[in-house]
Backbone as JSON Lines, residues from 0, in Angstrom:
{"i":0,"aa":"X","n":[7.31,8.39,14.36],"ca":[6.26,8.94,13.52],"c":[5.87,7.93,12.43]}
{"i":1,"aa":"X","n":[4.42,8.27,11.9],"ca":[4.26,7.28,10.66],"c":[5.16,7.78,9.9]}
{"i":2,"aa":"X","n":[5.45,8.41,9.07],"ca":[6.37,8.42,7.75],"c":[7.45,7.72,8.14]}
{"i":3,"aa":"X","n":[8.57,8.01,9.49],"ca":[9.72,7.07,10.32],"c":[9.22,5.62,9.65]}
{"i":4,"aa":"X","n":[8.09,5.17,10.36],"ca":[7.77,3.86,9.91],"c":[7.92,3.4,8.33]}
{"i":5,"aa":"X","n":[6.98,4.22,7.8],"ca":[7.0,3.84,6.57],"c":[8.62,3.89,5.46]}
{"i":6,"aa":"X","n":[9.56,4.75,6.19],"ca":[11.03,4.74,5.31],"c":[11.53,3.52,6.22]}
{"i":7,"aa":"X","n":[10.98,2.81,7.43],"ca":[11.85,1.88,8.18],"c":[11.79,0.31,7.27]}
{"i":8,"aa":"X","n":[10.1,0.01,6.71],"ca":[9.55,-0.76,6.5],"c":[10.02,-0.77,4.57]}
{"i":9,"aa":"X","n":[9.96,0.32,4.37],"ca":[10.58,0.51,2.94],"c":[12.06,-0.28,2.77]}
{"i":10,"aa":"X","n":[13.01,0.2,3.56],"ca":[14.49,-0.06,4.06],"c":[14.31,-1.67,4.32]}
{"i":11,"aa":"X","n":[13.58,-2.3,4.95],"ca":[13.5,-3.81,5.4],"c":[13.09,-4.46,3.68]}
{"i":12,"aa":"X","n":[11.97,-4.13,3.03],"ca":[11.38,-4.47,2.25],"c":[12.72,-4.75,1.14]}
{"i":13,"aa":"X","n":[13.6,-3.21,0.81],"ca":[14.41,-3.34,0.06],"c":[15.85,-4.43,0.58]}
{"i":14,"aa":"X","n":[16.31,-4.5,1.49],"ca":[17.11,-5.03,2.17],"c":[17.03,-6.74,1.86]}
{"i":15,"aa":"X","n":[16.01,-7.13,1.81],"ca":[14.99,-8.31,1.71],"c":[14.96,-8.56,0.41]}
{"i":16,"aa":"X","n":[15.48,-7.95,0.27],"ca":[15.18,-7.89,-2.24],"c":[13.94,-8.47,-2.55]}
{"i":17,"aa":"X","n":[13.16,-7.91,-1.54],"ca":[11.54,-8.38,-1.91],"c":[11.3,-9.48,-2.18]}
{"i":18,"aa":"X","n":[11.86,-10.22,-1.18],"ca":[11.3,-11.51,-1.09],"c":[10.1,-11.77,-0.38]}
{"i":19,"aa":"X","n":[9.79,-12.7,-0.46],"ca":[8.29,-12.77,0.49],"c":[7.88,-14.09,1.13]}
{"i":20,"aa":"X","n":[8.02,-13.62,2.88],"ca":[7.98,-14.9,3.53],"c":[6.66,-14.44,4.37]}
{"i":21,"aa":"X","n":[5.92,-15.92,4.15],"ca":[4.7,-15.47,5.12],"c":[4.89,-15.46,6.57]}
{"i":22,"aa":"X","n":[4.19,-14.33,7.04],"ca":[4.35,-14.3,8.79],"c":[4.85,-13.18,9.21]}
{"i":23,"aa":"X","n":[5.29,-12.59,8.39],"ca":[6.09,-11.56,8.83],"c":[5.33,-10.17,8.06]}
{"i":24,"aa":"X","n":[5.38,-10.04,9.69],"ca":[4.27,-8.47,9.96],"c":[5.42,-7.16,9.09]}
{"i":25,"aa":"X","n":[6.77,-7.43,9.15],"ca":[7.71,-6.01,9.03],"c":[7.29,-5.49,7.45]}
{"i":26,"aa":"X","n":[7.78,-6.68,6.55],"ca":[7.09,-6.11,5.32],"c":[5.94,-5.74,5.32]}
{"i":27,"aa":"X","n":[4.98,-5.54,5.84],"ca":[3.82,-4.71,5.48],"c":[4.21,-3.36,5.56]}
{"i":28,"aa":"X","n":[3.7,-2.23,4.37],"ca":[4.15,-0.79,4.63],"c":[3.04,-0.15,5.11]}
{"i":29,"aa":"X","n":[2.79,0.38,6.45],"ca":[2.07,1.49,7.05],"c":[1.53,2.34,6.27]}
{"i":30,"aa":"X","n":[0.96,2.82,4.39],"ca":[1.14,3.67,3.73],"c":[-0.55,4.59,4.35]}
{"i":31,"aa":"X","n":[-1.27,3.65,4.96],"ca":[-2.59,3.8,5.48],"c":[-2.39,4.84,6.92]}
{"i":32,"aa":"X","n":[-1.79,4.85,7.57],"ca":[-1.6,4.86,9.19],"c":[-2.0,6.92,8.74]}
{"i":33,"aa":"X","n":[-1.22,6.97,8.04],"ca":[-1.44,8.77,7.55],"c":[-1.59,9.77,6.51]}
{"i":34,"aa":"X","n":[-2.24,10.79,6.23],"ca":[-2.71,10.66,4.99],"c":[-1.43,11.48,4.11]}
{"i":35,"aa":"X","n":[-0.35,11.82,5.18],"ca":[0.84,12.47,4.13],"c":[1.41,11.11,3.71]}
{"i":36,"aa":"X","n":[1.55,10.21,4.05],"ca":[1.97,8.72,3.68],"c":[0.99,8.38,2.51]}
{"i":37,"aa":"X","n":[0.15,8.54,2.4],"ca":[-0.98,7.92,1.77],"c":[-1.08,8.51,0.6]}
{"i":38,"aa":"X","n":[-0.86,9.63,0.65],"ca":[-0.36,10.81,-0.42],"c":[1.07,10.43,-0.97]}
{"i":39,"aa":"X","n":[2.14,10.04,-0.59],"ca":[3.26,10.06,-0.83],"c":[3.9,8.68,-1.26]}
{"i":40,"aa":"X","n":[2.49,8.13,-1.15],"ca":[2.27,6.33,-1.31],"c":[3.63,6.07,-2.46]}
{"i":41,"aa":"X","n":[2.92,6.44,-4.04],"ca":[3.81,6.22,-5.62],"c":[5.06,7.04,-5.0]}
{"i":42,"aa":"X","n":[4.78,8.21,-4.69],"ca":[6.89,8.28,-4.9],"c":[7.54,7.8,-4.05]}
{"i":43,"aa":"X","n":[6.96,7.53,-2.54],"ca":[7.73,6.41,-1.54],"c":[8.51,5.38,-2.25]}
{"i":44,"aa":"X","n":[7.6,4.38,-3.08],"ca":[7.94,3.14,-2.83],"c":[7.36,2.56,-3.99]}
{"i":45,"aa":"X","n":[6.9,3.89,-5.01],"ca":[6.31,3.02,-5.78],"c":[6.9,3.24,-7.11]}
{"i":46,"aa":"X","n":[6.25,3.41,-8.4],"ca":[6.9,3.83,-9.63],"c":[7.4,4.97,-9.6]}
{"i":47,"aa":"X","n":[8.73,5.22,-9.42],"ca":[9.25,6.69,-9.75],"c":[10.59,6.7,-8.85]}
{"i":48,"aa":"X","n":[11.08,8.26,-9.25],"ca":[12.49,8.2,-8.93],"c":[12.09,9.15,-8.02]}
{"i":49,"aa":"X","n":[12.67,9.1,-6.74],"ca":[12.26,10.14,-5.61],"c":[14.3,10.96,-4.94]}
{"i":50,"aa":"X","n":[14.23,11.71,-4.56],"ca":[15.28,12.11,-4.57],"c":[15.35,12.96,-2.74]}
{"i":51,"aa":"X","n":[15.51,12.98,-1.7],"ca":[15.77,12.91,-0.43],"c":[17.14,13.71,-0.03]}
{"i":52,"aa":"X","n":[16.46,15.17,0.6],"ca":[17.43,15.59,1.47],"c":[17.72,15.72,2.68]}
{"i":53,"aa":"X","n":[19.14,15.08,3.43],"ca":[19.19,15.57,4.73],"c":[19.67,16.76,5.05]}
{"i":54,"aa":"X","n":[19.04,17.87,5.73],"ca":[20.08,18.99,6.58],"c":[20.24,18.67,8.33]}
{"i":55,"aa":"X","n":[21.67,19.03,7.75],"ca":[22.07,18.63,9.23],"c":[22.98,20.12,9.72]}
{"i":56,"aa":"X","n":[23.35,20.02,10.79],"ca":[24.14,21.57,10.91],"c":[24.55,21.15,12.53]}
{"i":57,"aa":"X","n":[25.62,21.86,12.82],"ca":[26.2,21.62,14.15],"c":[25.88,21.89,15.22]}
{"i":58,"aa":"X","n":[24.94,22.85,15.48],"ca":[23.99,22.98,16.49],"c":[23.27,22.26,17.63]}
{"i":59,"aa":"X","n":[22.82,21.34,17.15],"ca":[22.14,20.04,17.97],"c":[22.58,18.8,17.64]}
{"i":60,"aa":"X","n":[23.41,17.88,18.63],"ca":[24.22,16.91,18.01],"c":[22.97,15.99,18.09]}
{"i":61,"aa":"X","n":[22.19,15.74,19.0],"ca":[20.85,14.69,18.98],"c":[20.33,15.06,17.67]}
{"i":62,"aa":"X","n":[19.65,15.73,17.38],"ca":[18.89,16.06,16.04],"c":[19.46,15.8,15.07]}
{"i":63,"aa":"X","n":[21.24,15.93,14.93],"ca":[22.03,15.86,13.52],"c":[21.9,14.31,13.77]}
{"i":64,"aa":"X","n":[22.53,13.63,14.57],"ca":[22.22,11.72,14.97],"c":[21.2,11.11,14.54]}
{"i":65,"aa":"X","n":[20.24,11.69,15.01],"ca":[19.27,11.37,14.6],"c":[18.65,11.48,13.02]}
{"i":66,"aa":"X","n":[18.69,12.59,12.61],"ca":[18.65,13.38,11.03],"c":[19.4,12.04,10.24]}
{"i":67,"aa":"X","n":[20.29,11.67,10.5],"ca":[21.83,10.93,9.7],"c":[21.52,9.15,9.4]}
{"i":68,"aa":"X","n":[20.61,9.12,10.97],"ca":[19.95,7.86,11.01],"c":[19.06,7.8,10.34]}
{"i":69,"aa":"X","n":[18.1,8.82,9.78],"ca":[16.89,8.83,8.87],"c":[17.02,8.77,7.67]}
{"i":70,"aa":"X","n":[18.75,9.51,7.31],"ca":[19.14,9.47,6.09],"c":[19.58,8.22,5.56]}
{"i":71,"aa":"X","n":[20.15,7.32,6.39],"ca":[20.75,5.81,6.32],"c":[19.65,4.9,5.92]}
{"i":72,"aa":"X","n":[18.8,4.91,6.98],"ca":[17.3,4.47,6.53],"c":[16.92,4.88,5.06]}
{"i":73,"aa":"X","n":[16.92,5.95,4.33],"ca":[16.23,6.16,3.23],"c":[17.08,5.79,2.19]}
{"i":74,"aa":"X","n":[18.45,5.86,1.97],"ca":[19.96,5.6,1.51],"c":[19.37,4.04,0.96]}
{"i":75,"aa":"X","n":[18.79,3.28,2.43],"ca":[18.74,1.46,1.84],"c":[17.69,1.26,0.88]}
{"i":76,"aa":"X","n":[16.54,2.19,1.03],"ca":[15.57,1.75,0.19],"c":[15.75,1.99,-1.69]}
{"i":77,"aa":"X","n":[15.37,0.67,-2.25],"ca":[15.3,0.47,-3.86],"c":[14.39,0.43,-4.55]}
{"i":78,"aa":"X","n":[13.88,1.36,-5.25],"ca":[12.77,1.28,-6.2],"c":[12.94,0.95,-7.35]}
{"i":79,"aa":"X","n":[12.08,-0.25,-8.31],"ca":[12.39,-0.32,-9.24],"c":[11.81,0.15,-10.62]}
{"i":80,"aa":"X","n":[12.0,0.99,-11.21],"ca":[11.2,2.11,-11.87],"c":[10.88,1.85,-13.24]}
{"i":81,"aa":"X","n":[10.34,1.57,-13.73],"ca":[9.54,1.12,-14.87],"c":[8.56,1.93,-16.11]}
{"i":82,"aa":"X","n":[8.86,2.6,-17.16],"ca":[8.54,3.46,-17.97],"c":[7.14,3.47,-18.2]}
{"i":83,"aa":"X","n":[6.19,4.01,-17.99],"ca":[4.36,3.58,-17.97],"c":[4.28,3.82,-19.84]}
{"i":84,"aa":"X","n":[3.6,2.64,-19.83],"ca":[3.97,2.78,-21.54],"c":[2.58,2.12,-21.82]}
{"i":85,"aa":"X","n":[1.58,2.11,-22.93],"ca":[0.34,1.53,-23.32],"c":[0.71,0.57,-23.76]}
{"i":86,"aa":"X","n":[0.25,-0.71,-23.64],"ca":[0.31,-2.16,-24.21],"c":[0.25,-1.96,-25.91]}
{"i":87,"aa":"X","n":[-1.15,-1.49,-26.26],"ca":[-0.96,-1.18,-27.71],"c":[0.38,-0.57,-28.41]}
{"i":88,"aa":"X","n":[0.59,0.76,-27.42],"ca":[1.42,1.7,-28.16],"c":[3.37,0.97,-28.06]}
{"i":89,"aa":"X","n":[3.49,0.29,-27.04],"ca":[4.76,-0.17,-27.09],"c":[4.71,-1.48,-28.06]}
{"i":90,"aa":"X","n":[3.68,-2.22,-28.29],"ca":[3.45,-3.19,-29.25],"c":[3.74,-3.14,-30.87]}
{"i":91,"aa":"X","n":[3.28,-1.73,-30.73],"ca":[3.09,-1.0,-31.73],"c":[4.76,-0.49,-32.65]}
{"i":92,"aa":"X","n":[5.37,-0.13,-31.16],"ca":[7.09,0.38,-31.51],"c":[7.85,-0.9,-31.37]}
{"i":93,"aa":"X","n":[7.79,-1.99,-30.9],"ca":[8.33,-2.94,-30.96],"c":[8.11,-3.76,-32.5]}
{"i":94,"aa":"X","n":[7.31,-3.57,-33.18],"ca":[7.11,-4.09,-34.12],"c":[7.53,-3.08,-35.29]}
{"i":95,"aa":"X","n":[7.55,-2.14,-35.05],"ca":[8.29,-1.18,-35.99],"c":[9.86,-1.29,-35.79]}
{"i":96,"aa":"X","n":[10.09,-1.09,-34.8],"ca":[11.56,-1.75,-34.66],"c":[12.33,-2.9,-35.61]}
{"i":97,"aa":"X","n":[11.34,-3.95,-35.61],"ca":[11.03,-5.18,-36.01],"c":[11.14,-5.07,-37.4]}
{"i":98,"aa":"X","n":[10.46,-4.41,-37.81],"ca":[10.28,-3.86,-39.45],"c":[11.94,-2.8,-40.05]}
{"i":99,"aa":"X","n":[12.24,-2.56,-39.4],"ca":[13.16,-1.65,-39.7],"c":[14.43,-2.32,-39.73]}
{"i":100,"aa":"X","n":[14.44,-3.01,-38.78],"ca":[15.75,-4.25,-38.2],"c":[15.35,-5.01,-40.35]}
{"i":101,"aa":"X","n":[14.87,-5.19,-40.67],"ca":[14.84,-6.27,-42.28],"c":[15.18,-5.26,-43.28]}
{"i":102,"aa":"X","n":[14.48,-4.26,-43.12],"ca":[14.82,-3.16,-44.36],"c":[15.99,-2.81,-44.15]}
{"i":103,"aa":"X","n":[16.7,-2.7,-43.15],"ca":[18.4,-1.86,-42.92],"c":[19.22,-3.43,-43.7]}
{"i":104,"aa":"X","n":[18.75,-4.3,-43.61],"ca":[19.58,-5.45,-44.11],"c":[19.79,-5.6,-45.39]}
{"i":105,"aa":"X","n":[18.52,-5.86,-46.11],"ca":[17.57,-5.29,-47.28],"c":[18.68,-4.46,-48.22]}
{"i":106,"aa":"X","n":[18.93,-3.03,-47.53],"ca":[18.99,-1.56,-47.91],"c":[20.37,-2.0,-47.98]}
{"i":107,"aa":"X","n":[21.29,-2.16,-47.13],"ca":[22.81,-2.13,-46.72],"c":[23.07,-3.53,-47.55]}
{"i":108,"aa":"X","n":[22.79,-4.76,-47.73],"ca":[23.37,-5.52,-48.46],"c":[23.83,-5.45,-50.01]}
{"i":109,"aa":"X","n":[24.65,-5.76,-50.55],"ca":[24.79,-5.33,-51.75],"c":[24.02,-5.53,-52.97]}
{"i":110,"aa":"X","n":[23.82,-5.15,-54.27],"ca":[22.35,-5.65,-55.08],"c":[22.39,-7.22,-55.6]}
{"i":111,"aa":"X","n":[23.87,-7.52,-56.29],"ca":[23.68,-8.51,-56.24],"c":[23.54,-9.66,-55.37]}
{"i":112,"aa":"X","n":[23.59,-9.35,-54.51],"ca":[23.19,-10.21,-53.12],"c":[21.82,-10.55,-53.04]}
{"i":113,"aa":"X","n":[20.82,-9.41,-52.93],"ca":[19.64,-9.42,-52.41],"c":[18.9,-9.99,-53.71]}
{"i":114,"aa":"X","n":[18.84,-9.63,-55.22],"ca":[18.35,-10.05,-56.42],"c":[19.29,-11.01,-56.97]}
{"i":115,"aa":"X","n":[19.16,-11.96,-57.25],"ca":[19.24,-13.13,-58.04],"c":[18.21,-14.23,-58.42]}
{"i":116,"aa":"X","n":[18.03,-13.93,-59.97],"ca":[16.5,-14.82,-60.32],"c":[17.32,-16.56,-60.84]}
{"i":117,"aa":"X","n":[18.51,-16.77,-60.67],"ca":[18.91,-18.1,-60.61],"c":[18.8,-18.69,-59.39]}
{"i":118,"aa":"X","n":[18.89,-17.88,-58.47],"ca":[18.28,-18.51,-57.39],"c":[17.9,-18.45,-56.49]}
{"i":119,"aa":"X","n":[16.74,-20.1,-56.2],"ca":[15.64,-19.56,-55.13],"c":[15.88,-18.89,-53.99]}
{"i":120,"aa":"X","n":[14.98,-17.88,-53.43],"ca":[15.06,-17.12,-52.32],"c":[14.98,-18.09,-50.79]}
{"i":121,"aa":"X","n":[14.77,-19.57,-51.06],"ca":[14.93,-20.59,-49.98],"c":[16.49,-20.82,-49.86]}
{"i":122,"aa":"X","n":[17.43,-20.67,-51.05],"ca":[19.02,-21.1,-50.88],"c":[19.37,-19.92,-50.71]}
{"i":123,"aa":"X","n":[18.83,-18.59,-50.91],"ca":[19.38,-17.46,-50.55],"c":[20.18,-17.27,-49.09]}
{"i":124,"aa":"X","n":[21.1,-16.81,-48.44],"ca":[21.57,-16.93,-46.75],"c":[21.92,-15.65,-47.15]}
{"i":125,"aa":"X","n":[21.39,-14.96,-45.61],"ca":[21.41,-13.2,-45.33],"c":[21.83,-13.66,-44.02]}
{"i":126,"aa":"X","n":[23.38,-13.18,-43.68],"ca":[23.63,-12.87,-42.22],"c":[23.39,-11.55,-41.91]}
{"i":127,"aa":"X","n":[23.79,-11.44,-41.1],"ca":[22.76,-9.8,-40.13],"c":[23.44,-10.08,-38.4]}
{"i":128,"aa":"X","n":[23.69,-9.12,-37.89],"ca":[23.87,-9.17,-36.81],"c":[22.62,-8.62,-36.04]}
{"i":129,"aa":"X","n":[22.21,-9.65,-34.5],"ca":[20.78,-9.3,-34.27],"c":[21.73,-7.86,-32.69]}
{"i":130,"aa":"X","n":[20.6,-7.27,-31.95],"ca":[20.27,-6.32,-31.13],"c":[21.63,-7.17,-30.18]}
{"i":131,"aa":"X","n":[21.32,-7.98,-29.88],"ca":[22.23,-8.44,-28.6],"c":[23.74,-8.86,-29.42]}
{"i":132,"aa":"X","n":[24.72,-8.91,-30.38],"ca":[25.21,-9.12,-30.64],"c":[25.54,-10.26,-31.2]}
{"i":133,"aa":"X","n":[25.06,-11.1,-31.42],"ca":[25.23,-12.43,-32.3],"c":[25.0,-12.41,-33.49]}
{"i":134,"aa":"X","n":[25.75,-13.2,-34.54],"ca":[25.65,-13.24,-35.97],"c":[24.44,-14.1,-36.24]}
{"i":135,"aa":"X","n":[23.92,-14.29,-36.97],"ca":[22.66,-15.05,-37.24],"c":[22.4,-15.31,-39.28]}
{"i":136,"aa":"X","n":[22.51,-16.29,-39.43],"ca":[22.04,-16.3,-41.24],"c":[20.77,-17.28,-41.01]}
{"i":137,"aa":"X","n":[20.05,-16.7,-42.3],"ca":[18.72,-17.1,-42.34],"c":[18.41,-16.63,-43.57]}
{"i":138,"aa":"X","n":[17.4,-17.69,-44.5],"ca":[17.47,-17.71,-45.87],"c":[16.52,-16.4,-45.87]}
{"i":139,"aa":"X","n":[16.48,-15.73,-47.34],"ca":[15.98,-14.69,-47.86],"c":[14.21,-14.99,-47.62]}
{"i":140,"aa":"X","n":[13.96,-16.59,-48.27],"ca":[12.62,-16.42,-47.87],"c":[11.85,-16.3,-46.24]}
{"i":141,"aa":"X","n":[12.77,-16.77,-45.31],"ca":[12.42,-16.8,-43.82],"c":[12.57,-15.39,-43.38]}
{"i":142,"aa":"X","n":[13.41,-14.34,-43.93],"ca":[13.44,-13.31,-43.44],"c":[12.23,-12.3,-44.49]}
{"i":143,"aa":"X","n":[11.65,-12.39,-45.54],"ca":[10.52,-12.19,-46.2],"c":[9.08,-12.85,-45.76]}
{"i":144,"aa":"X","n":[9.33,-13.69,-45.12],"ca":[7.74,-14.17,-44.37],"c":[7.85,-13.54,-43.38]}
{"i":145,"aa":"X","n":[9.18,-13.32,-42.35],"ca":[8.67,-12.97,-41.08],"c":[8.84,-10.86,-40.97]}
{"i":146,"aa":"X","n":[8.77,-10.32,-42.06],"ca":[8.91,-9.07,-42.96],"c":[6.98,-9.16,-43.07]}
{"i":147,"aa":"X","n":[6.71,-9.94,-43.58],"ca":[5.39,-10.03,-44.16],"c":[4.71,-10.01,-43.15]}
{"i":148,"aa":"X","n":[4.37,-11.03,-42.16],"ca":[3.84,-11.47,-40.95],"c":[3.8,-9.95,-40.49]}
{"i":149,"aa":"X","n":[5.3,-9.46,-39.83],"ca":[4.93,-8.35,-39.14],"c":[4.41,-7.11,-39.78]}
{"i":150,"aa":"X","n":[4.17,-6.96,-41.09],"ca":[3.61,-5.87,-41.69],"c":[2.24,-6.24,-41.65]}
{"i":151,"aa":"X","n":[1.72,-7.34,-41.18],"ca":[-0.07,-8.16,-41.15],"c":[-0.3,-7.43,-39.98]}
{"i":152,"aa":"X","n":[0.18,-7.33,-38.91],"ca":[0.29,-7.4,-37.63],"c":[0.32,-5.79,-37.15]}
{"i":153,"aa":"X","n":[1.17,-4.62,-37.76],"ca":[1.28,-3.6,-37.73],"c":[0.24,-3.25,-38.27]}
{"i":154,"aa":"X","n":[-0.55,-3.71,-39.67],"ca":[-2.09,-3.14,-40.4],"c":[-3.12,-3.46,-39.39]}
{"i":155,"aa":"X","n":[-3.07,-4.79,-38.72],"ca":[-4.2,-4.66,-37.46],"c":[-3.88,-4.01,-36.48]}
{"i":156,"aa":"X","n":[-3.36,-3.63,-35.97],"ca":[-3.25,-2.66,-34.66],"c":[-2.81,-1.13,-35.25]}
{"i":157,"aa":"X","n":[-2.64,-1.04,-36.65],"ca":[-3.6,-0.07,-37.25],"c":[-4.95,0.65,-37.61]}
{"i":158,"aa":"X","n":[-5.3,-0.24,-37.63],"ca":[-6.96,-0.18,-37.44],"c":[-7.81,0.72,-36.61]}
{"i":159,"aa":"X","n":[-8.56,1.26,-37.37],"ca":[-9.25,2.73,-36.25],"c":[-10.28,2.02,-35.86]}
{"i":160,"aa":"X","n":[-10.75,2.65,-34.54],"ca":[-11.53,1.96,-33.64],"c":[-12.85,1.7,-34.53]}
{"i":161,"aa":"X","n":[-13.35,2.7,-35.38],"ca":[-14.63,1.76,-35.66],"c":[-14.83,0.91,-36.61]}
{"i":162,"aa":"X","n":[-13.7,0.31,-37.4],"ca":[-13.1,-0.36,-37.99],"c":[-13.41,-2.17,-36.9]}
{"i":163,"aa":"X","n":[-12.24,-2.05,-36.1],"ca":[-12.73,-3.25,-34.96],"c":[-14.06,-3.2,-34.05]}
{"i":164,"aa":"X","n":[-14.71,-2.26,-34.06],"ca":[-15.88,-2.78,-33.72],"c":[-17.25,-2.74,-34.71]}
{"i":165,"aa":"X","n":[-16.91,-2.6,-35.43],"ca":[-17.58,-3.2,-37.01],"c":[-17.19,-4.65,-36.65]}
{"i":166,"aa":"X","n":[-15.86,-4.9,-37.34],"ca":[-15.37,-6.75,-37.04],"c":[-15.79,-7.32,-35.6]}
{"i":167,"aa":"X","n":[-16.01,-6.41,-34.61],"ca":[-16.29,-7.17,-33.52],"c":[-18.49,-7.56,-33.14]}
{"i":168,"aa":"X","n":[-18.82,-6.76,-34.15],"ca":[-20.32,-6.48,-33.77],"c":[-19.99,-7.78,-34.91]}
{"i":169,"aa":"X","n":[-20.01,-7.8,-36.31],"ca":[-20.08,-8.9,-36.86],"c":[-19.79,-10.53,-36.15]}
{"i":170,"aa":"X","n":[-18.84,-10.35,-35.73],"ca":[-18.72,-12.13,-34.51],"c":[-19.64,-12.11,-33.82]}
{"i":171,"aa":"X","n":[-20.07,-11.42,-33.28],"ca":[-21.15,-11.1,-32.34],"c":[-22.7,-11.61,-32.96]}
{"i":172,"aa":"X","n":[-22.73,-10.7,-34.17],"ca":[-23.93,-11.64,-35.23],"c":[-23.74,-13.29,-35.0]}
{"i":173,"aa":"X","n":[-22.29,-13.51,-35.37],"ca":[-22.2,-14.82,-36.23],"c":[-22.13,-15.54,-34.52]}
{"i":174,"aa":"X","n":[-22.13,-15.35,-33.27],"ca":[-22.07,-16.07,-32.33],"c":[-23.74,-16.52,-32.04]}
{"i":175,"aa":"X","n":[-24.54,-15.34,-32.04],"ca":[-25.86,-15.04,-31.73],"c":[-26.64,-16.13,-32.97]}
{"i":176,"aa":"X","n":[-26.3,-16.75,-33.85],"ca":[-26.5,-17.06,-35.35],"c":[-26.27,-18.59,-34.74]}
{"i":177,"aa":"X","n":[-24.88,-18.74,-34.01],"ca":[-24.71,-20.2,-33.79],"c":[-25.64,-20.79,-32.52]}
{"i":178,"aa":"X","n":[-25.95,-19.8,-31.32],"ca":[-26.69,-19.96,-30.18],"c":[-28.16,-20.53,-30.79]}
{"i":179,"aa":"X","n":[-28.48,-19.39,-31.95],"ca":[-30.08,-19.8,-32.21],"c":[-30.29,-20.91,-32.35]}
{"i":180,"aa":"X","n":[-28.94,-21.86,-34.0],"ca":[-28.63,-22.73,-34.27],"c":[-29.39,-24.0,-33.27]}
{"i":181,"aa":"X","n":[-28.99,-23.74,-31.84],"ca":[-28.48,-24.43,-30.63],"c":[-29.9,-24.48,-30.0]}
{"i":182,"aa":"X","n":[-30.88,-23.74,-30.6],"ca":[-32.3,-23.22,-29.48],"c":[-31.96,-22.47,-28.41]}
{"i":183,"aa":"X","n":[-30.89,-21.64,-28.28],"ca":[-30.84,-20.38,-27.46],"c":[-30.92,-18.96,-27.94]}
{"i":184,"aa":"X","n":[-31.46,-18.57,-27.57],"ca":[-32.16,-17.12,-28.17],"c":[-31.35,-15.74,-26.78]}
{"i":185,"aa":"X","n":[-30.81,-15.2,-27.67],"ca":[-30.19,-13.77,-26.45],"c":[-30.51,-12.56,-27.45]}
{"i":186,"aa":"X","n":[-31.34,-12.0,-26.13],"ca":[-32.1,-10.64,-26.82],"c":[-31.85,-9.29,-25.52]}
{"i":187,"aa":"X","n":[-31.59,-8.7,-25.75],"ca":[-30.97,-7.76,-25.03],"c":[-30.83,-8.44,-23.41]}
{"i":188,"aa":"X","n":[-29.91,-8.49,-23.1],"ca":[-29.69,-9.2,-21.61],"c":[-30.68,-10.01,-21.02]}
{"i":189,"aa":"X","n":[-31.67,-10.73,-22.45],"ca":[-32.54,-11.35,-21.62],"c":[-32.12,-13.08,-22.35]}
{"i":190,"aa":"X","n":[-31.85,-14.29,-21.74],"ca":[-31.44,-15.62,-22.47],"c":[-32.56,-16.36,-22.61]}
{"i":191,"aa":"X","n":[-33.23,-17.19,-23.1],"ca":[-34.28,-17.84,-23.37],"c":[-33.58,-19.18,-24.51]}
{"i":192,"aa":"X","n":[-34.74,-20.26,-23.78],"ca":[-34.36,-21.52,-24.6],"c":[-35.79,-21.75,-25.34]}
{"i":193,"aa":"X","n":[-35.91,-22.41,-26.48],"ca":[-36.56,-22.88,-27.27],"c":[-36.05,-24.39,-28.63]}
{"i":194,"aa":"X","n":[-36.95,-25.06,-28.91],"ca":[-37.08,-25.74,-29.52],"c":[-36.28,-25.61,-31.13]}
{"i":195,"aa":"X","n":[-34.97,-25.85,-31.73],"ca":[-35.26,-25.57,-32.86],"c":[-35.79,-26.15,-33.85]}
């Protein structure tokens, strides 16, 4: 049957750790051949966790053989499943992360540590242990620029949409401004050259 095919070709694909050699017809997956395949395309083989039962029962030893072989087949196949997340919005938590990782250092170090007006915040050294486990020191001012930086960075991808396309219609002026400059003239989807 197509679906047979398509858990056979799944099973090869995974087996193969998805490698990819040209010529070879097996990795291609049948997901076309039927439309319950075609339907079943994403949880086959694609993003997601799919979960597969065999019943088997003592009755028909061909059918249970067979059943056991279908289950083996589906047993090999590996999906690798991946959280669907918005570019903005994980950008967004990664950099808050980011922000939070300086203030816990900040917050938890002791006062006279963090304030001292004898001296500069360049001879200042703040160790910190980073996410993966390594110790790391780095002067007070390097960990205050890169504090700063990412609070620049969090206010723009703050920004409400008609906010950036305000800033984006303005470049748009100032591009249209440099073209004229140039003797090119763009007026609603129409381009024209002239003399300046």
């Amino acid at each position: 049957t197509t679906f047979g095919k398509v858990i056979s070709s799944l099973a090869l694909v995974s087996q193969d750790g998805g490698k990819k050699k040209k010529g070879k017809a097996e990795e291609f997956v049948p997901y076309r051949d039927s439309v319950l395949t075609w339907l079943l395309k994403d949880t086959l083989g694609g993003n997601s966790k799919t979960a597969m039962i065999a019943a088997i029962s003592p009755a028909g030893y061909e059918e249970t053989l067979s059943t056991l072989r279908y289950a083996d087949q589906v047993k090999k196949i590996k999906s690798k499943v991946v959280v669907n997340e918005d570019p903005d919005a994980k950008l967004v938590r990664e950099l808050k992360e980011e922000l939070e990782l300086p203030r816990a250092r900040v917050a938890t170090s002791s006062r006279e540590d963090t304030i001292n007006p004898h001296i500069l915040p360049e001879k200042q050294k703040v160790t910190f242990k980073t996410k993966d486990g390594k110790i790391k020191t780095v002067s007070k001012a390097d960990l205050q620029q890169q504090m700063e930086t990412s609070e620049k960075l969090m206010q723009i991808l703050n920004d409400t949409w008609e906010q950036r396309m305000s800033r984006k219609q303005e470049v748009q002026k100032e591009r249209e401004k440099a073209l004229e400059e140039l003797g090119i003239m763009v007026e609603k989807n129409l381009v024209g050259v002239h003399t300046p």
